[in-house]
C-alpha positions in Angstrom: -49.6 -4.1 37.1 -47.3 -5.9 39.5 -48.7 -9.3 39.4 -48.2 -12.5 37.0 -51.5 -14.0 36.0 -51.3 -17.8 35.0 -52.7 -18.8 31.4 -54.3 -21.2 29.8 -53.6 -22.1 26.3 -57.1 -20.9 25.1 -56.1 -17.1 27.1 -53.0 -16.6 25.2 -53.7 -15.0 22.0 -56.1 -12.7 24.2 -53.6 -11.7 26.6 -50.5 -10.9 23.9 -52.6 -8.9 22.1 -54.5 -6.5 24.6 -51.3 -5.6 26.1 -48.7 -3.4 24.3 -45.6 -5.4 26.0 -46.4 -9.1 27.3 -43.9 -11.0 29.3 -44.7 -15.1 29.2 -42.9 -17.4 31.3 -43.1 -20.9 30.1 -42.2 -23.3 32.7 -43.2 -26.2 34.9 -43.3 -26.9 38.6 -40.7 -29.9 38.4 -38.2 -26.9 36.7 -35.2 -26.0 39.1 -34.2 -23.0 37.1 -37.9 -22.2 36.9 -38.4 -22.1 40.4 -35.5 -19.6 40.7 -36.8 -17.2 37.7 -40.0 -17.2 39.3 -39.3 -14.2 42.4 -37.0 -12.5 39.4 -40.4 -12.2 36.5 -42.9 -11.3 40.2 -40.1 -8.5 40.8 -40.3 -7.2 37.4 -43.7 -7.4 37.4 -44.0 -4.7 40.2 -41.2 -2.9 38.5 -42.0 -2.0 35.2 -45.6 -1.0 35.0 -46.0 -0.7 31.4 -45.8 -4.8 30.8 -48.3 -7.4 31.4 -46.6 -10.7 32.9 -48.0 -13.8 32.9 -46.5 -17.7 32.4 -48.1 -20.8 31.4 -47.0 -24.3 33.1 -45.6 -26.2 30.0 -47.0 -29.5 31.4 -50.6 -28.7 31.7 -51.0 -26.1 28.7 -49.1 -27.6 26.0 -50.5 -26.1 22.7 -48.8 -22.9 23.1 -45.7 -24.0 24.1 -45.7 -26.4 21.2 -46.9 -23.1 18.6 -43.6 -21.6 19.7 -41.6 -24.5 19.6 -40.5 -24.5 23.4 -37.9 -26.9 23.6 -35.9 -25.9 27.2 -37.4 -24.3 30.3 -37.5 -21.7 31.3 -37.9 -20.0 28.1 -39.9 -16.2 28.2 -41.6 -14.7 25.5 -41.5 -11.0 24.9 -44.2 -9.6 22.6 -44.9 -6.0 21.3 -48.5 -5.8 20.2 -49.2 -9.0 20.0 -45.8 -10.1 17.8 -43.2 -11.7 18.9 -40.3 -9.3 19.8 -37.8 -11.4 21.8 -37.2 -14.9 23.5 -35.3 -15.9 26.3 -34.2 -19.1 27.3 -32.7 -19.9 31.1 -32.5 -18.2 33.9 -30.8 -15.2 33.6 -29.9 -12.6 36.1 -32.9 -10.1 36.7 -30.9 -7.2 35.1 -30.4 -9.3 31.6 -33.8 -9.8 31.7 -34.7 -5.9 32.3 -32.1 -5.1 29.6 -33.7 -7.3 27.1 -37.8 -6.0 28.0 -36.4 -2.4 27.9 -34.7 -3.2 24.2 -38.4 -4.8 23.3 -40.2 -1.4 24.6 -37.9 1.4 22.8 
């Protein structure tokens, strides 16, 4: 796929469940750590094929980050056909985060 889309709340439940794996990256644009995370998910994005990434600034789509109880940013969702397989919270090192979406897809 190789690209991140940005969401809007009322895109979510659409975009989870259309995909097999789904990546969301909730963050903000006055987010240090998100900033840094940001090249790490685009990376992974080109990487592993098989997943659909996509974030949603916390800020200006708030409903879905309040569904899920988003408390710290960054904080990734990992869902498996349209559930909720995993969550991630800070920015961890690109191989943590490969490690995790690989457990998610076994």
């Amino acid at each position: 796929m190789g690209k991140v889309t940005d969401l809007k709340d009322s895109e979510f439940r659409d975009f989870v469940e259309k995909h097999k794996f789904a990546f969301v990256d909730f963050s903000a644009d006055w987010c240090g750590p998100c900033h840094m995370i940001g090249p790490v998910i685009k990376e992974l994005s080109e990487e592993m094929e098989d997943v659909a990434f996509a974030k949603i600034d916390v800020d200006r789509e708030r409903k879905t980050a309040t569904e899920f109880g988003i408390m710290s940013i960054p904080t990734m969702l990992i869902f498996r056909e349209g559930k909720l397989a995993d969550r991630i919270t800070g920015a961890l090192p690109k191989s943590a985060i490969a490690e995790r979406l690989r457990e998610v897809m076994k």
